[in-house]
Every structure is written in structure tokens, then in C-alpha cells.
N, C-alpha and C positions, 0 to 999 in steps of 0.2 A: 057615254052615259045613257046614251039608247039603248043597249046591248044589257038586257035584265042580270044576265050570266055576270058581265062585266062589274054592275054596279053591286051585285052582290056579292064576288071577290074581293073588289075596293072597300066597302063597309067594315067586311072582316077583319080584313089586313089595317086600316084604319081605326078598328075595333082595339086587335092584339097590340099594336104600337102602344094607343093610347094607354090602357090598363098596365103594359108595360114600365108606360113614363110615368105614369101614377103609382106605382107601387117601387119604381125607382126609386120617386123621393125620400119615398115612408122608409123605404129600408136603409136610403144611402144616412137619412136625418138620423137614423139611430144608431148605425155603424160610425158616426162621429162623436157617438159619446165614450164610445172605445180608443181614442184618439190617444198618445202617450202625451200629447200637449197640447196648448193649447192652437198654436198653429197649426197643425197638421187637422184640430178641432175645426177651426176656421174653413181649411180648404175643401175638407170635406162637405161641411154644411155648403158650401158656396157651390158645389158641385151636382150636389142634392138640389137648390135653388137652382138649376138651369133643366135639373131633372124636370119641374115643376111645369118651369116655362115650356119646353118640348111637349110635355102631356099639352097643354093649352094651344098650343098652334096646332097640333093632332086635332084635338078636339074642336077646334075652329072648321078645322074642314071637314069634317063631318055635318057640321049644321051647315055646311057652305054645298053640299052635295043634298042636304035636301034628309040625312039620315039623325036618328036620335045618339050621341053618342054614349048613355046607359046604357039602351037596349044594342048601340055596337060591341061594348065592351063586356059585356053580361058572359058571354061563352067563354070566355076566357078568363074568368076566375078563379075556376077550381084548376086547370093545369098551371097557372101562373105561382096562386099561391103555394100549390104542391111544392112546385119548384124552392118555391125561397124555402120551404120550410124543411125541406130534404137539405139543402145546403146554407143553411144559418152559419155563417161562420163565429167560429169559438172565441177568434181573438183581430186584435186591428189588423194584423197582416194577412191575415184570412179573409177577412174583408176588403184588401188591397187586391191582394189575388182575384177574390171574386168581382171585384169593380174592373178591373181591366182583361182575365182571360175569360171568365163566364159569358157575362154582358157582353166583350166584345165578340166572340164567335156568331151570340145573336144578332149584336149589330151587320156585324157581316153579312148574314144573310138577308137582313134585312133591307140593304143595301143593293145585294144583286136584287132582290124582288124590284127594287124602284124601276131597271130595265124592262119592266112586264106591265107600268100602270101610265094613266097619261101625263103630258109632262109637265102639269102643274103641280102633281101629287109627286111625282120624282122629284121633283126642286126640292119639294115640303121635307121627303124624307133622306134626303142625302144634306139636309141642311142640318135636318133634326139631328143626324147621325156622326156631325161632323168634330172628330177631336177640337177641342178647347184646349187644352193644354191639361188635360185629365194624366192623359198617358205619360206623360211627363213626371208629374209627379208621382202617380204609381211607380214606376220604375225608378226614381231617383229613392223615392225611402223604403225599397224592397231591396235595392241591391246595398244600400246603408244597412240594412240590418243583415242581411245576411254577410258582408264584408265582418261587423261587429259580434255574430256569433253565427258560421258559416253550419252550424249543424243544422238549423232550421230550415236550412234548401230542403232536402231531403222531405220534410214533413210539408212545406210548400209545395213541391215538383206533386206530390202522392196528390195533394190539393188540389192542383190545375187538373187533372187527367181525372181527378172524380167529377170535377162541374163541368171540364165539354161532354163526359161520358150524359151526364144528366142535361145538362144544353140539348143534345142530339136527341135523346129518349124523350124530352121535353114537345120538342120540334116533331118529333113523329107521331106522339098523339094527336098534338089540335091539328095535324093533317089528316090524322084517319078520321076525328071529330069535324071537320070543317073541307068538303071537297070541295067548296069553292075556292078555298084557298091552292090548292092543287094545280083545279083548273085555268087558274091566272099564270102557273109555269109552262105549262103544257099545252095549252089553248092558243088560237088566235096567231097573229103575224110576231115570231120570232120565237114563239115556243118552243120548248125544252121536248128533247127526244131523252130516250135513256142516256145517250151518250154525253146530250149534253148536262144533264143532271148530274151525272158520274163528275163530272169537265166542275161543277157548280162545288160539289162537296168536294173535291182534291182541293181548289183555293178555300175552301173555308180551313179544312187540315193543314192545307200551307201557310196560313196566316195566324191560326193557332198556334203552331209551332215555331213563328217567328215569334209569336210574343212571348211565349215560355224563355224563348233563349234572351230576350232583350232584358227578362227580369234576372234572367241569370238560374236558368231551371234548367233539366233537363227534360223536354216534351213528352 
């Protein structure tokens, strides 16, 4: 926290999380009134509600670092919101799709980033990030629908490869808008050279396309 470079990475990345979890909620609360029933209603909202919680221990350590988090999360509104509003999905399973391959690729990265901050903030975001039993039901009422009327893979699959194409696009702005986020891969003891950034985006690609295949997509 000595290190200005440092705590100005951290704030950011800090920053993006949070506004992140906070616009999770909003989005996940209103993708549950898409719901075909009322259960699926239920776990949705319950999912959105941990969405909530995750913003709030973000935002805990932000004031615990000494930073505002308004003014962490302010840069990150207009690429965030882009985001959702480029990929609104149309229907509940669009919204399924986007809650488990969109969201997760971010996660994922978000996750290698914890290897680059100190290890109280690693705890913070690999906790934050940690399946609940989310994926689970994503995959159990995506491969039900598509078993019940298998043409809808097709317009799914075109789905998942439009939101990592926009996840990626996403990720590359507020990096060219935010070099301190950069310098937290690059920087310091264990930074990232090109090769290992290259090493960094093949497991975010490989884990994208595991989850296409678990939903029963072709990647």
C-alpha cells in the first residue's frame, strides 16, 4: 500500500469489481422476471441477492484501503453499461447463457488478476468469485431446454460467441482507458511478459469453451 503505482491499480480493479456487482444485481433482478416460473423466478432473484452481497464486501474494502468507492467505480460506467446494453438478452435463456458464459469469462479474469494483488484482496476476490451453485443451475435448465426443443442450440451457440467476442472488446477498452490496471499484470514481482499474457488468454479461451460444451453448445 506504500507503493502509489500499487494502490492505484488496486482502487481501479476494486473500482471495476464493484460497479460490476452492482449492475449484476440490477440486471440479474430483472432477467428473473423472464423467468418461465416461478421457481426458476425464485433462483434467479436469490442469485441477483448474493450479486448484491459481493458488491458490498467490494465496496467494504475500498473504504478499508482508505479509498472512496463512488469515485472507484465512476470510470467504469460508461464501458460497463455499454456492455449490458449491447447484450440485453431477448429471452430467459439468453439470460441464462449470459449469466454463466459472458459473466463467467469476466470472472475468470478476474480471478487470474487476484495472483497480482495482496493477499487479503486475493482472499476478497476469489471468494467473491466463487460458484454457489449458480452453474449448476444454468446448465441443468439450458440443456432441459434444449433436450425439449433442440433447435434453439443453434441460436444459443451464435449467443455465447457474440458475449465472449464483447467480454474481450469490453476488457480491452477499460485497459486502454485505465493503465493502471495493466500495470498491475505487468508490473512488480511475478508479472506478466507477453508470453505469459498469451499463457493468461488461452485458459480464459479454454474455459470458455468448456462451458459452451457443459451447456451443450458448440464453442
Amino acid at each position: 500500500m506504500d507503493d502509489p503505482g500499487y494502490q492505484s491499480g488496486l482502487v481501479d480493479l476494486l473500482g471495476l469489481l464493484s460497479y460490476g456487482e452492482l449492475q449484476g444485481f440490477a440486471r440479474l433482478a430483472a432477467d428473473a422476471a423472464m423467468a418461465d416460473n416461478l421457481v426458476d423466478q425464485a433462483a434467479m432473484s436469490a442469485i441477483a441477492v448474493n450479486e448484491l452481497r459481493q458488491f458490498e464486501r467490494l465496496r467494504d474494502r475500498l473504504v478499508e484501503i482508505g479509498a472512496d468507492p463512488e469515485s472507484a467505480m465512476t470510470p467504469f460506467v460508461r464501458s460497463i453499461d455499454e456492455f449490458h446494453t449491447s447484450t440485453a438478452p431477448s429471452d430467459w435463456l439468453e439470460g441464462l447463457v449470459k449469466l454463466y458464459v459472458g459473466d463467467g469469462i469476466a470472472e475468470d479474469f478476474y480471478v487470474e488478476m487476484a495472483d497480482f494483488v495482496d493477499d487479503e484482496t486475493a482472499g476478497l476476490i476469489r471468494s467473491v468469485f466463487k460458484d454457489r451453485g449458480q452453474a449448476d443451475f444454468v446448465v441443468t435448465t439450458v440443456r432441459e431446454a434444449i433436450a425439449e426443443e433442440p433447435r434453439v442450440a443453434g441460436r444459443l451457440a451464435l449467443w455465447g460467441r457474440r458475449l465472449v467476442g464483447e467480454a474481450l472488446s469490453q476488457a480491452q477498452r477499460v485497459a486502454g482507458e485505465r493503465d493502471s490496471l495493466t500495470e498491475l499484470l505487468v508490473s512488480g514481482e511475478g508479472g506478466l511478459d507477453l508470453a505469459g499474457v498469451g499463457e493468461l488468454f488461452n485458459r480464459l479461451t479454454s474455459r470458455h469453451a468448456a462451458r459452451m460444451e457443459a451447456l451443450g453448445l458448440t464453442p
